[in-house]
N, C-alpha and C positions, 0 to 999 in steps of 0.2 A: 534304578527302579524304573519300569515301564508304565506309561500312563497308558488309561485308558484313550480312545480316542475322544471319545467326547468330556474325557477332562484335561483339566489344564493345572499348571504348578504357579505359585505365586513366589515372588520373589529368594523366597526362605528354603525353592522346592517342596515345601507343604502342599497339598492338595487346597486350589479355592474351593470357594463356595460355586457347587454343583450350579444353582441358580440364584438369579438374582430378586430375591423379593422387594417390588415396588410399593412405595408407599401405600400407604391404605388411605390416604385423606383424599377427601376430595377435591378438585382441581383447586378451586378458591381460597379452601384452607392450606391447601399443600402452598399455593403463592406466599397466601400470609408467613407461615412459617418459614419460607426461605425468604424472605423479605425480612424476620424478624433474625435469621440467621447472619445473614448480613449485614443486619444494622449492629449486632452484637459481636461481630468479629472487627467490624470497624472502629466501634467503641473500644474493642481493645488494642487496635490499635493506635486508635486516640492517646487513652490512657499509658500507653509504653513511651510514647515520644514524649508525654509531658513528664511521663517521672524522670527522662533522659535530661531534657530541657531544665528542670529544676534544680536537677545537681548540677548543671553547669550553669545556669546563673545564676544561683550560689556560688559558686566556686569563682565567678567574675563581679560579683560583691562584695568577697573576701578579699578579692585583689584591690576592688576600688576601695575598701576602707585602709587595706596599707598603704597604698597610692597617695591619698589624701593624707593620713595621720604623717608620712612622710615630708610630703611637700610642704605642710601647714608647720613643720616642727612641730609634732605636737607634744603636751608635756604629760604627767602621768594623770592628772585629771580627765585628760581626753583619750588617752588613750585608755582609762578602766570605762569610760563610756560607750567605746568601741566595743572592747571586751563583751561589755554586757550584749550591747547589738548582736554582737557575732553568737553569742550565748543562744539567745534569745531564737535569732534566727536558725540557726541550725537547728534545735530544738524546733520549731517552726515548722523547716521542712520537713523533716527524719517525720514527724506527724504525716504531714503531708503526703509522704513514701507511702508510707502504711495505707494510708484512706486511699491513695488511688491503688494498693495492691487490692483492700477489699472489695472496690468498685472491679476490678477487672475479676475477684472470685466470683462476682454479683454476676460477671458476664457470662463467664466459663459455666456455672449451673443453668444458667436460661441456655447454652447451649446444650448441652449433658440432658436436661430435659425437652427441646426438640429434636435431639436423636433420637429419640423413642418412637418419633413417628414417622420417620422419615427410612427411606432403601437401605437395605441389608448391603449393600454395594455402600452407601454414606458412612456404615457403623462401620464395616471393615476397614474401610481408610482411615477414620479417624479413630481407629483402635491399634495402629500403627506404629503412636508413641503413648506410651500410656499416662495417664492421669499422673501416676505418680511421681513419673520422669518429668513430666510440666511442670510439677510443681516444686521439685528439686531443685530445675531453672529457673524459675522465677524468683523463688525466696534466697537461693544462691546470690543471684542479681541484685535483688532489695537487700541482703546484709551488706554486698558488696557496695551498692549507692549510699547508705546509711553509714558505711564505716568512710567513706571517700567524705562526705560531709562533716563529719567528725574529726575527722586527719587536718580536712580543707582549714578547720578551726583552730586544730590546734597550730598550724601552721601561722594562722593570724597571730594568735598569742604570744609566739614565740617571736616573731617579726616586729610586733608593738614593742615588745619589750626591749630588744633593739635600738628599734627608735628612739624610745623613751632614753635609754642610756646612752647613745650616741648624742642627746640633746639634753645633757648634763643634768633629767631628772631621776 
């Protein structure tokens, strides 16, 4: 297919957008809003490296409690106390997961609504991967850290029990 000369093909060979329509805000508010755009792609940034950061000091808590129940010999009194710990916590986090996933939905709609105002050149790009595909990734991601939390547990469980039996309780 032959292009016009004054068009161009975008990645796909699809025809872009003929012209670029620039915001409508005014300079002041158009800062504000990329200012707030930015604060909100940060924040989920924030929010992705803590939900990363939590399943893994969990999963280095799970280890320090076999570590300890181990070296202490510990017997089945102490180790159903661990249990509950590990119970407790895991349950704990896996909450935890969720509240930073809905923090980070909190972010994605305050972005989703300053596209609205913002260049016909901004929507294209970030129409690119669609909403629906983010959010496949994401919640893939959080069952995949919630079921790694869970596993991480049962792994204690199974590890106490061990111990406990290795130390003739």
């Amino acid at each position: 297919m032959a292009k016009a000369p004054d068009q161009e093909l975008d990645n796909d060979g699809k025809e872009a957008s003929a012209e670029v329509q620039p915001s409508q805000l005014e300079a002041k508010t158009h800062a504000e809003v990329c200012m707030l755009y930015r604060e909100s792609t940060e924040t989920t940034r924030f929010v992705k490296n803590h939900q990363w950061k939590t399943v893994g000091a969990t999963l280095l808590a799970y280890a320090g409690m076999v570590m300890i129940a181990g070296f202490v010999k510990a017997d089945a009194g102490m180790v159903n106390k661990l249990m509950a710990i590990t119970i407790l916590l895991g349950c704990s986090v896996i909450t935890t997961l969720f509240i930073y996933q809905f923090w980070m939905h909190n972010e994605a709609s305050k972005i989703d609504r300053m596209e609205r105002d913002l260049s016909s050149l901004f929507k294209e790009i970030r129409a690119l991967k669609s909403r629906r595909e983010g959010n496949i990734h994401r919640y893939t991601l959080l069952l995949f850290m919630a079921i790694v939390v869970f596993l991480g547990g049962v792994v204690v469980h199974l590890a106490l029990e061990r111990i406990v039996a290795a130390n003739g309780g």
